[in-house]
DRENVEXMAR-388653 format. One record per residue (C-alpha): residue number from 1; residue in three letters; x, y, z. Coordinates in Angstrom, 3 decimals, always signed. Layout:
<sites>
<site NUM "ALA" <X Y Z>>
...
</sites>
This chain:
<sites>
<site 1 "UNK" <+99.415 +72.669 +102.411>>
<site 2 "UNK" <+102.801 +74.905 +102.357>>
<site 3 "UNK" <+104.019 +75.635 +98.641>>
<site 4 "UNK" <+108.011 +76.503 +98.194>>
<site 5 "UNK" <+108.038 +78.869 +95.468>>
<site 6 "UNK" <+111.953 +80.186 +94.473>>
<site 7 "UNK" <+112.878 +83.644 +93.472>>
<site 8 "UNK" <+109.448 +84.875 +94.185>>
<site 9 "UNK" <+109.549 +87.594 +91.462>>
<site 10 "UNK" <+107.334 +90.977 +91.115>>
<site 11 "UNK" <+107.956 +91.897 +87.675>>
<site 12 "UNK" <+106.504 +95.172 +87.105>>
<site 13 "UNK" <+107.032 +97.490 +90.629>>
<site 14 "UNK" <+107.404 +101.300 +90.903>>
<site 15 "UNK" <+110.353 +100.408 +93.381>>
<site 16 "UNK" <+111.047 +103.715 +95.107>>
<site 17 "UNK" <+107.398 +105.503 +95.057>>
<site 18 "UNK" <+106.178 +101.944 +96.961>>
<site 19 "UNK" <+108.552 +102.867 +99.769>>
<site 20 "UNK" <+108.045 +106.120 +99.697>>
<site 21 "UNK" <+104.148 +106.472 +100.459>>
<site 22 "UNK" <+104.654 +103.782 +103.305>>
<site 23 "UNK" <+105.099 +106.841 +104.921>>
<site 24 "UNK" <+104.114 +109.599 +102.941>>
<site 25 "UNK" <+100.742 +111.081 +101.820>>
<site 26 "UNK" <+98.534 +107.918 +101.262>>
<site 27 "UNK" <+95.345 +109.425 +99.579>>
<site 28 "UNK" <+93.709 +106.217 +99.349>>
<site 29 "UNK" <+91.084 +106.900 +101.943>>
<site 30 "UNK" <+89.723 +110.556 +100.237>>
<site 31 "UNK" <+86.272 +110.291 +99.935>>
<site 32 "UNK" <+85.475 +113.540 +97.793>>
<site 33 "UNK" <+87.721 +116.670 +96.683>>
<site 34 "UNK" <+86.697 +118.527 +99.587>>
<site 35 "UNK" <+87.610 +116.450 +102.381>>
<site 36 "UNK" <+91.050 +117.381 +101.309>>
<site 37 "UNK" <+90.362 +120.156 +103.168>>
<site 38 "UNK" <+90.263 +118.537 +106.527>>
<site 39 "UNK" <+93.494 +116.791 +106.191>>
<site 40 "UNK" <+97.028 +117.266 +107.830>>
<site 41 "UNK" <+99.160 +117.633 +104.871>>
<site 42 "UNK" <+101.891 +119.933 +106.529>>
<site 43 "UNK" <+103.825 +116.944 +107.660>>
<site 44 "UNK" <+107.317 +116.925 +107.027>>
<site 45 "UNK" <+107.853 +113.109 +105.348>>
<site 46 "UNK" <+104.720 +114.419 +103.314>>
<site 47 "UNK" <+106.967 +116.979 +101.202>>
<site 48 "UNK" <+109.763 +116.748 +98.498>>
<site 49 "UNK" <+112.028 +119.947 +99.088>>
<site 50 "UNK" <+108.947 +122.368 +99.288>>
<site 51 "UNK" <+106.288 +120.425 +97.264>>
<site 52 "UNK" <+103.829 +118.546 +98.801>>
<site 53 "UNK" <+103.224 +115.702 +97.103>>
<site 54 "UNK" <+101.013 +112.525 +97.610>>
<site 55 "UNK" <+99.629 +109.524 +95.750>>
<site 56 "UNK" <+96.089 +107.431 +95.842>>
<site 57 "UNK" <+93.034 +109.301 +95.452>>
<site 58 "UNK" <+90.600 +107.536 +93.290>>
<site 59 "UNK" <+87.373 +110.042 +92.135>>
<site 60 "UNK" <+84.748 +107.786 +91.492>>
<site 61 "UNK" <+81.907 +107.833 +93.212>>
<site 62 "UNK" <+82.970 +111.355 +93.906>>
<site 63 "UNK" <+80.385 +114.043 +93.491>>
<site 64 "UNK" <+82.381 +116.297 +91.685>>
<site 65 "UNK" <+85.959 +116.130 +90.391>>
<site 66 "UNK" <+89.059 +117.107 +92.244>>
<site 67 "UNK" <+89.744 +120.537 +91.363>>
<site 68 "UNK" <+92.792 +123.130 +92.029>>
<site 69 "UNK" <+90.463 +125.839 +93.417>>
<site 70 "UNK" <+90.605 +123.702 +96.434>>
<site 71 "UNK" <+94.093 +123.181 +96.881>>
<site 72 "UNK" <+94.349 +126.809 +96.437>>
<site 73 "UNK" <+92.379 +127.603 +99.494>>
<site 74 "UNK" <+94.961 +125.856 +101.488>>
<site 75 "UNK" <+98.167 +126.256 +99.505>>
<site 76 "UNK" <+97.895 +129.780 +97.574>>
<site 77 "UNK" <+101.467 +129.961 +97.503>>
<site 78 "UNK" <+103.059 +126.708 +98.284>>
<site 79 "UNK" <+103.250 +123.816 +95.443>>
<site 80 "UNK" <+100.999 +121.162 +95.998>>
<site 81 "UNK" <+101.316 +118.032 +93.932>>
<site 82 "UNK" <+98.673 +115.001 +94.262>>
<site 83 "UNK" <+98.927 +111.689 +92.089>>
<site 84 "UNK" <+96.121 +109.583 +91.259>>
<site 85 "UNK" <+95.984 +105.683 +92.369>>
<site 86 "UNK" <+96.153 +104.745 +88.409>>
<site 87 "UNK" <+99.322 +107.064 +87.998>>
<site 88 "UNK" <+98.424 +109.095 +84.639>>
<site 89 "UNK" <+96.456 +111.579 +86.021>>
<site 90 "UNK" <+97.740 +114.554 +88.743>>
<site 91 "UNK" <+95.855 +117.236 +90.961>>
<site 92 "UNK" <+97.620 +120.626 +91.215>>
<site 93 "UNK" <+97.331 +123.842 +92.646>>
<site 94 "UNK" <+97.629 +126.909 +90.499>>
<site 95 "UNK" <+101.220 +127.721 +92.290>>
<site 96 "UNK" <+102.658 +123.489 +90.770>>
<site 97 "UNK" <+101.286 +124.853 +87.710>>
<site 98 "UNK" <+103.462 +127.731 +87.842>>
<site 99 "UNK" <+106.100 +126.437 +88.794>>
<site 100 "UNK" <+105.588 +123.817 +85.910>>
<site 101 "UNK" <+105.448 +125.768 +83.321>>
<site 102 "UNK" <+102.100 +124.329 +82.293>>
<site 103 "UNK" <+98.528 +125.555 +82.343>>
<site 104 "UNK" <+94.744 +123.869 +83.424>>
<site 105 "UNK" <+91.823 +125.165 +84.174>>
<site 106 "UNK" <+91.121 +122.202 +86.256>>
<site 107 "UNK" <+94.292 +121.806 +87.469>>
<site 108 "UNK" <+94.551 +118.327 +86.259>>
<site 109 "UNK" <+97.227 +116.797 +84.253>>
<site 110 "UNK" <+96.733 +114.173 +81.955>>
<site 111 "UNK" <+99.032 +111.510 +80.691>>
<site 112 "UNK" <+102.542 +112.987 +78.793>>
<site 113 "UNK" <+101.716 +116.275 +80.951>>
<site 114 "UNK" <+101.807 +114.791 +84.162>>
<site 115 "UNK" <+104.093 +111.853 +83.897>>
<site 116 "UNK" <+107.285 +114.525 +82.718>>
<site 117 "UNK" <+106.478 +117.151 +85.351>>
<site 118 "UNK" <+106.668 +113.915 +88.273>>
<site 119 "UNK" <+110.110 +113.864 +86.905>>
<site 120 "UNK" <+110.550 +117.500 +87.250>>
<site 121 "UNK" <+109.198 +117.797 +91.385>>
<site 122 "UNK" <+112.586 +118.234 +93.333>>
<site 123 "UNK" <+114.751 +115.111 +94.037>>
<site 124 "UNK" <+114.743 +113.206 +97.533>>
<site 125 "UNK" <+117.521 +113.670 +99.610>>
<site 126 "UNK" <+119.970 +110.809 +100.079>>
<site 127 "UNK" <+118.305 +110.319 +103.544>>
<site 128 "UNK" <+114.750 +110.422 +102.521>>
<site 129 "UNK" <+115.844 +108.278 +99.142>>
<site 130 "UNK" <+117.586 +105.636 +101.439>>
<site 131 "UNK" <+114.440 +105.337 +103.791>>
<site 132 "UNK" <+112.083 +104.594 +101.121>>
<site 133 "UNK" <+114.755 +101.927 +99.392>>
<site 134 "UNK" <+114.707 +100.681 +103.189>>
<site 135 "UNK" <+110.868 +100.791 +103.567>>
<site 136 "UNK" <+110.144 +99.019 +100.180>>
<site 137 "UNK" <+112.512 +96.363 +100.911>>
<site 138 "UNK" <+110.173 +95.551 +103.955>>
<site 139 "UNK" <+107.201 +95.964 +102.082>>
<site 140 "UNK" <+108.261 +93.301 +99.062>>
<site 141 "UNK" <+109.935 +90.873 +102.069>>
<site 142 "UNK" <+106.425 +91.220 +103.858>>
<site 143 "UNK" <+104.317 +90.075 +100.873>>
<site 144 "UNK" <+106.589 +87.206 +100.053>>
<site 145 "UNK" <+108.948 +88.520 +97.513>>
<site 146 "UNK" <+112.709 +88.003 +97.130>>
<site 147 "UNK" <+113.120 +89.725 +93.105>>
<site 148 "UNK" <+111.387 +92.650 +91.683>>
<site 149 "UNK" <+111.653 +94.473 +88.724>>
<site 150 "UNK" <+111.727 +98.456 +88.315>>
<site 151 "UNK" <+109.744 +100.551 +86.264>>
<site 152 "UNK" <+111.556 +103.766 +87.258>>
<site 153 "UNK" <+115.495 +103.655 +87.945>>
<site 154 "UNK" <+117.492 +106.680 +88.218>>
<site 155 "UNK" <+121.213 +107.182 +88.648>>
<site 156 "UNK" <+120.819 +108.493 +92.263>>
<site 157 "UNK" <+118.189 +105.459 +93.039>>
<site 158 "UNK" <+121.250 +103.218 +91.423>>
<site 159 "UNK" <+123.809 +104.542 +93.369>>
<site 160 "UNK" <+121.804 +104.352 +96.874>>
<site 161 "UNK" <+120.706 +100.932 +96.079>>
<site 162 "UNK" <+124.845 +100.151 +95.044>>
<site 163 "UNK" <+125.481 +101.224 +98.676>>
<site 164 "UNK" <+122.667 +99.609 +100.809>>
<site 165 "UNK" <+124.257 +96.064 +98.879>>
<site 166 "UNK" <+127.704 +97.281 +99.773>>
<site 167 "UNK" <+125.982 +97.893 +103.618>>
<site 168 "UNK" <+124.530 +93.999 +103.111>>
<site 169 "UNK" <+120.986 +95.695 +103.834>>
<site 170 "UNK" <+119.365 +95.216 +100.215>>
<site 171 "UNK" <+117.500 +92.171 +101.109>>
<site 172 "UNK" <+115.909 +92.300 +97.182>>
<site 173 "UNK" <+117.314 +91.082 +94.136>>
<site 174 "UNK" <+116.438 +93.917 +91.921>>
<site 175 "UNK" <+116.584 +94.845 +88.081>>
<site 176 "UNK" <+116.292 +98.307 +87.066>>
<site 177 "UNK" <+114.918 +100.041 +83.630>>
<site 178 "UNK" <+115.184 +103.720 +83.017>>
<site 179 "UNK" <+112.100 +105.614 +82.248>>
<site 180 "UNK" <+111.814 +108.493 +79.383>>
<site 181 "UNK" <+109.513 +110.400 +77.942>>
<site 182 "UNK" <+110.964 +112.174 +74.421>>
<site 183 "UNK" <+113.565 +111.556 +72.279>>
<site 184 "UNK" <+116.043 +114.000 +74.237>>
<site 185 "UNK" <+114.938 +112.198 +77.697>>
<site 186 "UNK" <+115.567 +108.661 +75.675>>
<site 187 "UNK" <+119.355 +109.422 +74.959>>
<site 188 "UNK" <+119.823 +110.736 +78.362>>
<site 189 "UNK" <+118.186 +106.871 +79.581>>
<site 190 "UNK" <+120.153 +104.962 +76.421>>
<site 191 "UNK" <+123.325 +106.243 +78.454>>
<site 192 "UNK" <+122.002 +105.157 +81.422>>
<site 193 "UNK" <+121.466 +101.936 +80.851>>
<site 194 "UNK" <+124.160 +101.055 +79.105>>
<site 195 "UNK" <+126.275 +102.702 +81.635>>
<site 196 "UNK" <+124.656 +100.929 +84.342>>
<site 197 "UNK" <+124.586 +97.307 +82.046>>
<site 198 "UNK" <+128.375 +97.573 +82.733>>
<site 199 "UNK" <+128.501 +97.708 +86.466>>
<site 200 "UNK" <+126.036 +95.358 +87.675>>
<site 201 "UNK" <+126.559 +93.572 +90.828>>
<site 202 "UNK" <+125.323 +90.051 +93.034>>
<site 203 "UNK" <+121.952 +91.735 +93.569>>
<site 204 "UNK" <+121.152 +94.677 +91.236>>
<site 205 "UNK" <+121.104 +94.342 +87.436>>
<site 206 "UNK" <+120.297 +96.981 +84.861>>
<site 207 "UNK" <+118.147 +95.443 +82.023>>
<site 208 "UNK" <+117.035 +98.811 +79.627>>
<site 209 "UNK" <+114.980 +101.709 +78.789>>
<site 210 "UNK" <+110.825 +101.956 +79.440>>
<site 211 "UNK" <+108.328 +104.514 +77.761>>
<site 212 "UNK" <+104.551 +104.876 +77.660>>
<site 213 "UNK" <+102.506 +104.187 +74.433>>
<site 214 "UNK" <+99.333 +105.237 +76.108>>
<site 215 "UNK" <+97.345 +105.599 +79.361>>
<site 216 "UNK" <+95.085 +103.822 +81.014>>
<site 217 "UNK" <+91.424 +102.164 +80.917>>
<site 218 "UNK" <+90.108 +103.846 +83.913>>
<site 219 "UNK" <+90.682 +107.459 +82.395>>
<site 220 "UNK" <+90.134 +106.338 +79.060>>
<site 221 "UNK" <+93.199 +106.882 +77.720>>
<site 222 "UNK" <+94.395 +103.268 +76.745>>
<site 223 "UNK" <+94.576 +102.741 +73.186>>
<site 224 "UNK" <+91.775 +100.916 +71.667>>
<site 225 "UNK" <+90.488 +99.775 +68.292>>
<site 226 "UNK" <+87.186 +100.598 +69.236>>
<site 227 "UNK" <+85.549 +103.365 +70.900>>
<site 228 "UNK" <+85.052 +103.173 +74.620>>
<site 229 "UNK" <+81.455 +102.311 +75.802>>
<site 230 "UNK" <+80.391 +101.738 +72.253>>
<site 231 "UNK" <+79.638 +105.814 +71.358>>
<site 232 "UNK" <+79.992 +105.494 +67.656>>
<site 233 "UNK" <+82.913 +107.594 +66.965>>
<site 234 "UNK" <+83.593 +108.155 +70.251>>
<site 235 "UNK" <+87.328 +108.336 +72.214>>
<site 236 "UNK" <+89.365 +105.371 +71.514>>
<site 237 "UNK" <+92.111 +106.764 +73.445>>
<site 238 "UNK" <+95.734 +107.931 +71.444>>
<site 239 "UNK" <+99.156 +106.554 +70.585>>
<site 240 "UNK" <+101.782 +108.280 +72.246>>
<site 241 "UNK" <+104.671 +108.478 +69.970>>
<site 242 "UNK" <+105.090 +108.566 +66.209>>
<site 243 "UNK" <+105.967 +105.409 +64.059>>
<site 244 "UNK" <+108.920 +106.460 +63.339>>
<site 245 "UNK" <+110.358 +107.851 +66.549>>
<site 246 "UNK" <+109.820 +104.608 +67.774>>
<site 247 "UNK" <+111.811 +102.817 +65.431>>
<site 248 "UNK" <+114.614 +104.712 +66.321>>
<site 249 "UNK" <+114.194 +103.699 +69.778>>
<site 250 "UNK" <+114.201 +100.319 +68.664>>
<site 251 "UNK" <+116.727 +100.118 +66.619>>
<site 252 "UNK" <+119.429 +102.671 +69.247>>
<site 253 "UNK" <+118.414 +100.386 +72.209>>
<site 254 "UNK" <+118.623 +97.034 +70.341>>
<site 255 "UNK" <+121.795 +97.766 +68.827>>
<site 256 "UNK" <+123.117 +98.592 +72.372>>
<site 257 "UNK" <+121.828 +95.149 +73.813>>
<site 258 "UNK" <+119.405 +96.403 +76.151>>
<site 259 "UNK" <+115.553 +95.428 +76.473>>
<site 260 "UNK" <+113.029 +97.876 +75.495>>
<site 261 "UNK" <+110.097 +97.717 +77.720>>
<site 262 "UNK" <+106.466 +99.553 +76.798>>
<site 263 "UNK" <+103.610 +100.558 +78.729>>
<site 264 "UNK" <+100.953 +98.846 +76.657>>
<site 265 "UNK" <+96.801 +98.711 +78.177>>
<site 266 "UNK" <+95.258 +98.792 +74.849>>
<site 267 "UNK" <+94.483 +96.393 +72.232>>
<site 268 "UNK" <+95.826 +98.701 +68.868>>
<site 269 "UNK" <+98.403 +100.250 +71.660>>
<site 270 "UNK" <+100.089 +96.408 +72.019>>
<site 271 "UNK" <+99.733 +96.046 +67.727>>
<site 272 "UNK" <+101.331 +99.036 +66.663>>
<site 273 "UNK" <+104.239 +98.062 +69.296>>
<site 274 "UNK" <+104.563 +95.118 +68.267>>
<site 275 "UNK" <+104.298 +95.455 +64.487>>
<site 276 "UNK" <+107.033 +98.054 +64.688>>
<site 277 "UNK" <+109.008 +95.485 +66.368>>
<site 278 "UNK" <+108.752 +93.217 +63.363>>
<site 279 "UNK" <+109.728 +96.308 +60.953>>
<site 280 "UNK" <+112.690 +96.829 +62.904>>
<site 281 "UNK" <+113.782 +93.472 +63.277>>
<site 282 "UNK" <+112.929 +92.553 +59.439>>
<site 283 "UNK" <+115.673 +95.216 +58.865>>
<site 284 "UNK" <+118.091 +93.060 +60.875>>
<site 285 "UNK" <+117.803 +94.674 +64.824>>
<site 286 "UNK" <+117.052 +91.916 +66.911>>
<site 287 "UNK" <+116.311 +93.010 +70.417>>
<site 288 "UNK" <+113.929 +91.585 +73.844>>
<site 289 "UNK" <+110.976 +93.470 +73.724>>
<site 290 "UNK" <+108.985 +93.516 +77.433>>
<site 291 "UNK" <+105.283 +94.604 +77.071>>
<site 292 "UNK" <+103.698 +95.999 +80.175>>
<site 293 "UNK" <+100.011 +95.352 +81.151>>
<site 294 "UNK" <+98.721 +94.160 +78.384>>
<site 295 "UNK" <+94.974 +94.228 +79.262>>
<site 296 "UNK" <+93.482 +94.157 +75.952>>
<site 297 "UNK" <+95.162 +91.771 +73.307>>
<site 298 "UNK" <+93.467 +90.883 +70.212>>
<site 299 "UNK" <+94.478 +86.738 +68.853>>
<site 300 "UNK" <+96.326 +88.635 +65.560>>
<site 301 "UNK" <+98.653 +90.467 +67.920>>
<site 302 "UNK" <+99.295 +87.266 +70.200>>
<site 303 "UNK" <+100.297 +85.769 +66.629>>
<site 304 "UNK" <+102.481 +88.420 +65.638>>
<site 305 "UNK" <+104.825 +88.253 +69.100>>
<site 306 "UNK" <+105.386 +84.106 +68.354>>
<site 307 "UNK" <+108.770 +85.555 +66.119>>
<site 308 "UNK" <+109.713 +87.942 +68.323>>
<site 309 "UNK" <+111.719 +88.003 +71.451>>
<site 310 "UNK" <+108.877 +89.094 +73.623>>
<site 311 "UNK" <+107.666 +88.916 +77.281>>
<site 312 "UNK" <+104.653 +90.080 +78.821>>
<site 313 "UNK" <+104.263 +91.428 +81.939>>
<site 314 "UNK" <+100.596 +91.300 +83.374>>
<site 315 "UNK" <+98.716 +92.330 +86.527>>
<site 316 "UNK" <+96.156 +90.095 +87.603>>
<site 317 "UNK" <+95.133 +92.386 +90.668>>
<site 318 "UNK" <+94.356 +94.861 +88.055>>
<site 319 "UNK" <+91.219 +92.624 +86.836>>
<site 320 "UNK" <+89.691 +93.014 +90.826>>
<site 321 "UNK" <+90.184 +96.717 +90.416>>
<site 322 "UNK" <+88.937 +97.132 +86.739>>
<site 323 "UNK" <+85.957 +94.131 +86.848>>
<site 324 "UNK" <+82.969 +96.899 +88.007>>
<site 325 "UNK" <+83.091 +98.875 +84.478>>
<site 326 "UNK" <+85.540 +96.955 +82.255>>
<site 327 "UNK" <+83.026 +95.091 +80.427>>
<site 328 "UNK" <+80.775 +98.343 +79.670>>
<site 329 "UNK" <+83.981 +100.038 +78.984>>
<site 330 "UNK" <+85.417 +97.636 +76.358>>
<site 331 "UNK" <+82.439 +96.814 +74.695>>
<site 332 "UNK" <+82.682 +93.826 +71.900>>
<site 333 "UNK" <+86.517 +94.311 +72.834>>
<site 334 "UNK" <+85.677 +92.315 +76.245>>
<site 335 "UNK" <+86.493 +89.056 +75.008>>
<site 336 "UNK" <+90.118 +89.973 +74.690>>
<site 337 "UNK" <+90.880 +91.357 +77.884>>
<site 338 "UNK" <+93.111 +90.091 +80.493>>
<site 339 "UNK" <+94.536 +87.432 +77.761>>
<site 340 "UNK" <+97.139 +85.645 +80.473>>
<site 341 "UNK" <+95.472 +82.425 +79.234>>
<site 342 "UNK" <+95.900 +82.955 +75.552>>
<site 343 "UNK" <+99.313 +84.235 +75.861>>
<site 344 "UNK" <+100.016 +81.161 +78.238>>
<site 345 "UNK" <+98.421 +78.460 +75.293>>
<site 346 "UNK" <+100.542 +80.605 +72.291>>
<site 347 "UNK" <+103.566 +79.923 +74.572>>
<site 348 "UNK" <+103.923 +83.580 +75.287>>
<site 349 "UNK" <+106.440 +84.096 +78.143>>
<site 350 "UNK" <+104.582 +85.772 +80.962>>
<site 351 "UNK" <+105.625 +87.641 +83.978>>
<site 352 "UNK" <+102.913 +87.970 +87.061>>
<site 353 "UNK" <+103.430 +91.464 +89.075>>
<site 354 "UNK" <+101.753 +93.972 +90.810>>
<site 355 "UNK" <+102.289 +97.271 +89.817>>
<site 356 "UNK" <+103.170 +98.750 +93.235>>
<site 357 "UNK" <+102.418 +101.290 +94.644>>
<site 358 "UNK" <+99.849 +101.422 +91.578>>
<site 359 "UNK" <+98.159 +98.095 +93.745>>
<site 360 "UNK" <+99.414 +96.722 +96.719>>
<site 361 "UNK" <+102.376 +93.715 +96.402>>
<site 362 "UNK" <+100.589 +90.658 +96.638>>
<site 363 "UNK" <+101.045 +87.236 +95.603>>
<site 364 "UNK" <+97.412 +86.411 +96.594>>
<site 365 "UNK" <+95.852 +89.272 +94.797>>
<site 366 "UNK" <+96.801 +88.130 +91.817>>
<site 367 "UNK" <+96.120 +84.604 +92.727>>
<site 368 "UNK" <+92.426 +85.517 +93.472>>
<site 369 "UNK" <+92.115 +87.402 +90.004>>
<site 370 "UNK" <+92.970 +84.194 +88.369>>
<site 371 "UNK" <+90.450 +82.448 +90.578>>
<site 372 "UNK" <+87.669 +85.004 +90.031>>
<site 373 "UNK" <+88.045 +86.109 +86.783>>
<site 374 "UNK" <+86.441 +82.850 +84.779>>
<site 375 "UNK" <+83.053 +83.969 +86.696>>
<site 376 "UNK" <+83.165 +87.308 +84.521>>
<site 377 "UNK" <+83.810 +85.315 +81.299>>
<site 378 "UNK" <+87.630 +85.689 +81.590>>
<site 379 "UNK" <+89.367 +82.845 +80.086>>
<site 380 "UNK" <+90.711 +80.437 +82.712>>
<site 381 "UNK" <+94.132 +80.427 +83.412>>
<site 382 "UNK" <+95.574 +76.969 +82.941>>
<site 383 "UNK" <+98.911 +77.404 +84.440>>
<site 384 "UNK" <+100.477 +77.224 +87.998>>
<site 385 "UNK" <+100.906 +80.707 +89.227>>
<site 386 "UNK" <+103.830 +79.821 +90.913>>
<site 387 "UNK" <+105.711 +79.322 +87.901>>
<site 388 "UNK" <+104.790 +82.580 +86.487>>
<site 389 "UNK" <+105.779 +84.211 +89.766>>
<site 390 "UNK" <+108.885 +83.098 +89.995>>
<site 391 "UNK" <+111.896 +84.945 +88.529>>
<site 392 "UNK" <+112.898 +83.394 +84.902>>
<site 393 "UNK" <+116.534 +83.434 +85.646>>
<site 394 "UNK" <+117.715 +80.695 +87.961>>
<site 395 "UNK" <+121.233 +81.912 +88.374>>
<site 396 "UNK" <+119.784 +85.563 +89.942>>
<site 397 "UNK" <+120.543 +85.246 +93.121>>
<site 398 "UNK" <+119.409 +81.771 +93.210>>
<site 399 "UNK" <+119.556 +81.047 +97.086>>
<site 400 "UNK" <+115.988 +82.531 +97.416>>
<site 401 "UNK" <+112.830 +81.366 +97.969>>
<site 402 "UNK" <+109.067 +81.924 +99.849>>
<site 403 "UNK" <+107.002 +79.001 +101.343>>
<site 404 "UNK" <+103.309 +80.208 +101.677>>
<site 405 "UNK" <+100.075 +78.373 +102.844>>
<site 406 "UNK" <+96.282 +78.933 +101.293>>
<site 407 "UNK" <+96.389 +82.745 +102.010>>
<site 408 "UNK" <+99.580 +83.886 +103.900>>
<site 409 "UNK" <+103.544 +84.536 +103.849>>
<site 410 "UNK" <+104.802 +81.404 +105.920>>
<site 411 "UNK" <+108.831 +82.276 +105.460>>
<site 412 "UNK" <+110.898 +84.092 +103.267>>
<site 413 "UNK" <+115.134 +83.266 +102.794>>
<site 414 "UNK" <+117.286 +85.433 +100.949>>
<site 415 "UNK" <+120.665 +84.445 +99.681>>
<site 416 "UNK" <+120.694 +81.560 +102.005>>
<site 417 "UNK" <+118.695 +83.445 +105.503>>
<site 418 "UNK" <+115.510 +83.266 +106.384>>
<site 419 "UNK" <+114.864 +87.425 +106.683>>
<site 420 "UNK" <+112.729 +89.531 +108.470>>
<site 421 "UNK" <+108.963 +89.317 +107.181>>
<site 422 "UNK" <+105.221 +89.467 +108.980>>
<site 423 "UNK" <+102.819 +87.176 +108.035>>
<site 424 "UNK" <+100.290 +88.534 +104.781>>
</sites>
């Protein structure tokens, strides 16, 4: 049975990095630390101006932990920058570290430390940035998808992306928010956006400012109510930002019309968001908040968004990665994770995506999460996928849609063509 599904929408992508490690270093298939050591990494499409710099590796099972000892014994004096699959931890070598500005003895960087200095490694040239725009348009058209929504804009990924539409080679409908990490790095992204808000074209829209609350489950640094693994006063991971600082954010990016959109894994992570969204808009800022991830949400919190203008964006693929330790992880916390069914009976709006390059793009990852899940004692989701998959707003390029069977991509049409695609 085919299934015609319009706007097939993405709504939480890494739009640039997902075309840029179609070709660059993919560490997806490193087995320990050391094996590093057997790998090519001179290749040219593997550097940004003299970094080296690569994405995927995923320690565990690993016998011992990635360490910058060993990228020093091939790089003692050229930078060497490696991303894990999760994106909130980095590997270094001592001379990134120098060059950074920072210090470990490990030569990991966690969370705030690693997710500024990826902003400081040297920009792409307009070549290199125009191949990866070009590569990730293949890779969203492949897997079905006609809109996605960006995590990470940038002025010179909004310009290329201007002139690949101007070209008529963008074959993706695609909204950009700006990333930021302080207060000074927020004003720079406030100007941005609203900047950007004003030149919008057919097929790129610029919808507001994104910043991280906390990390992630997998390295422990989502913020949770309760400790991880039950260790009584153990790590319950850590807020970000302060109260206030936040409130100013609110209220500066409200006031200028745009959406605020926050990384949110953890349970208290979501409820301190969301009760300072109440605060602000009690004092009369009235703004569309996006919440991103949103794997632990306790039935308070779901209550608390009902008077808000809130959507949240959600990962199903995330439960196939997760499922092996969540439940040992979370602890009595369990019974709230991966709430899409809650959310979807409080009349919640939801948004399904993928987090690429983070997972791969797939509309049938996410639909086998939903099928899988209620065997781990994840609430079943009632809805049609389908619906949640497909971009909110009908008048966005609206001459788009996918038709897919059981398990593949069956045709994709883009403002009125069918376009280049393979089959899932």
């Amino acid at each position: 049975m085919l299934l015609k599904i319009p706007r097939l929408y993405d709504s939480h992508t890494h739009f640039l990095a997902t075309g840029e490690f179609v070709t660059g270093l993919n560490l997806h298939g490193l087995h320990s630390a050391a094996e590093i050591l057997s790998w090519d990494l001179e290749k040219e499409n593997y550097h940004r101006g003299d970094w080296i710099v690569g994405f995927g590796w995923q320690d565990s099972g690993w016998e011992s932990p990635p360490h910058k000892k060993i990228l020093d014994q091939l790089f003692p004096h050229k930078p060497v920058y490696l991303a894990k699959a999760d994106g909130h931890v980095a590997w270094v070598n001592s001379e990134a570290l120098k060059r950074l500005g920072l210090s470990s003895e490990s030569g990991l960087l966690l969370e705030s430390d690693h997710l500024r200095s990826w902003d400081q490694l040297p920009k792409f040239s307009e070549p290199q940035q125009r191949n990866h725009i070009l590569n990730a348009c293949k890779v969203y058209n492949q897997a079905g998808f006609t809109h996605v929504r960006d995590m990470t804009g940038s002025e010179s990924l909004w310009n290329s992306l201007i002139a690949l539409e101007n070209e008529s080679l963008l074959t993706v409908a695609i909204e950009e928010n700006f990333t930021f990490y302080n207060l000074t790095d927020f004003e720079v992204a406030l100007e941005l956006a609203k900047y950007t808000r004003q030149h919008e074209t057919a097929l790129v829209r610029s919808k507001g400012v994104k910043f991280f609350f906390d990390g992630s489950l997998g390295s422990e640094t989502a913020y949770l109510s309760q400790p991880y693994n039950r260790i009584p006063n153990g790590n319950c991971g850590q807020g970000l930002w302060k109260s206030n600082d936040v409130e100013e954010i609110f209220k500066k990016a409200w006031t200028a019309g745009l959406e605020i959109s926050v990384h949110t894994i953890g349970d208290q992570a979501a409820h301190e968001i969301v009760q300072t969204a109440r605060k602000v808009s009690a004092l009369g800022f009235v703004g569309r908040l996006n919440l991103e991830h949103v794997q632990v949400l306790r039935p308070e919190t779901i209550q608390m968004m009902k008077a808000l203008h809130v959507r949240c964006h959600m990962q199903p693929c995330h439960w196939l990665s997760d499922r092996d330790w969540l439940q040992k992880k979370l602890g009595d916390l369990y019974r709230y994770a991966f709430p899409w069914e809650a959310l979807r009976a409080a009349q919640v709006p939801i948004s399904f995506g993928c987090d690429s390059p983070v997972e791969k793009s797939s509309f049938f990852a996410n639909k086998i999460a939903l099928e899988q899940s209620p065997a781990a004692r994840i609430k079943k989701f009632t809805g049609a996928i389908e619906e949640f998959h497909s971009h909110p707003d009908k008048s966005f390029v609206p001459d788009a849609w996918t038709v897919v069977s059981e398990n593949s991509v069956e045709e994709v049409f883009f403002q009125g063509r069918q376009i280049l695609f393979s089959r899932a």
